[in-house]
C-alpha positions as CSV (number, residue, x, y, z in Angstrom):
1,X,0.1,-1.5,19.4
2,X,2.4,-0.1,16.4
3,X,-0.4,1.3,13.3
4,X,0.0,-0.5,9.8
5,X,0.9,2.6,8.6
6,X,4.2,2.8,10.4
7,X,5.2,-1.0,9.7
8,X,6.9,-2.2,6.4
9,X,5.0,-2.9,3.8
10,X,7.5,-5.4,1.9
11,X,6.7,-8.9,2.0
12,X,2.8,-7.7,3.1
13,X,-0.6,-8.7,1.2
14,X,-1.8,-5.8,-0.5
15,X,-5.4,-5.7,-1.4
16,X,-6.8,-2.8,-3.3
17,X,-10.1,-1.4,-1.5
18,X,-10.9,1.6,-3.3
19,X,-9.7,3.3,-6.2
20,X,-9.9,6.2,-8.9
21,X,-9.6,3.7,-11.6
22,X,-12.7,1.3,-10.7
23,X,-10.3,-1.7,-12.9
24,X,-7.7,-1.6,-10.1
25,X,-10.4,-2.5,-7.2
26,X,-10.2,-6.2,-6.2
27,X,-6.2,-6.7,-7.2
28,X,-3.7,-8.0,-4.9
29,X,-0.1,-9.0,-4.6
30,X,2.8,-9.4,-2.4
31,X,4.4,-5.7,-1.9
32,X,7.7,-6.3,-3.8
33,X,8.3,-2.5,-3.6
34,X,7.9,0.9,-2.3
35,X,8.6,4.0,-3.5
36,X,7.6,7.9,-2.6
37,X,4.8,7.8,-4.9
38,X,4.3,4.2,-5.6
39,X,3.8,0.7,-4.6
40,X,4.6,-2.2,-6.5
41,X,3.2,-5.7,-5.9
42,X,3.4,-9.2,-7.4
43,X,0.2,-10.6,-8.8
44,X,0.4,-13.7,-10.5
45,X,3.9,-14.0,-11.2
46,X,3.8,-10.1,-12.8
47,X,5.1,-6.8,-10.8
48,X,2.5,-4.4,-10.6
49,X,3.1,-1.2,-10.0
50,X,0.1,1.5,-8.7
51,X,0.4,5.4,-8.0
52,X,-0.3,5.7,-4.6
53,X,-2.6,8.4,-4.5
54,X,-4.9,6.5,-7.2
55,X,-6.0,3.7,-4.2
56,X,-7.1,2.8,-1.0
57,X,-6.3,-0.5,0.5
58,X,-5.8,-3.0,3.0
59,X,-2.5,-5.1,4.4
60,X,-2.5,-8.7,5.1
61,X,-6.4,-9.6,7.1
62,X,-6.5,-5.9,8.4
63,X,-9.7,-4.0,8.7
64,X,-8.1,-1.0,8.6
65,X,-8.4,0.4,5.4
66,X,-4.9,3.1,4.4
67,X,-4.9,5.7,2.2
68,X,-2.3,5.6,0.0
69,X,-2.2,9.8,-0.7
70,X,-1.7,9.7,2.9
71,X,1.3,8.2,2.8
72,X,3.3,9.9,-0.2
73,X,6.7,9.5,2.0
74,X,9.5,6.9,0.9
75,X,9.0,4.1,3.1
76,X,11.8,4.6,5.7
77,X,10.3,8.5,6.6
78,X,6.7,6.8,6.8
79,X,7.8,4.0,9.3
80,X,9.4,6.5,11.9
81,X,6.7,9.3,11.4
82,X,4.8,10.3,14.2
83,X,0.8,10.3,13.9
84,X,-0.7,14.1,14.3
């Protein structure tokens, strides 16, 4: 079974786990976009955009929670990276 980590994340629910900034726990959105260091959801009609290393979260109903500082790749290097 392919990780989260190494499918897209556009068109995914995001939900934010864990975070540096307590205010950002709790959001969620549909991932509109992804950059090296960011990801970008809608939340209520608005695009939101978080630094990636700031949160922790979790994609659709998975239990698996990612790291976003993990993951400080432009989406098309994260989906064909090999796990360590």
């Amino acid at each position: 079974m392919v990780s989260d980590v190494h499918m897209p994340w556009l068109g995914r629910n995001l939900s934010v786990y864990n975070s540096t900034d307590p205010s950002l726990v709790g959001r969620s959105g549909l991932v509109v976009d992804e950059t090296k260091n960011t990801i970008s959801i809608l939340e209520n009609q608005n695009k939101v955009t978080f630094a990636k290393a700031a949160i922790e979260f979790l994609l659709d109903d998975s239990n698996s929670v990612i790291n976003g500082a993990d993951y400080l790749v432009r989406s098309e290097n994260r989906v064909h990276r090999k796990e360590a």
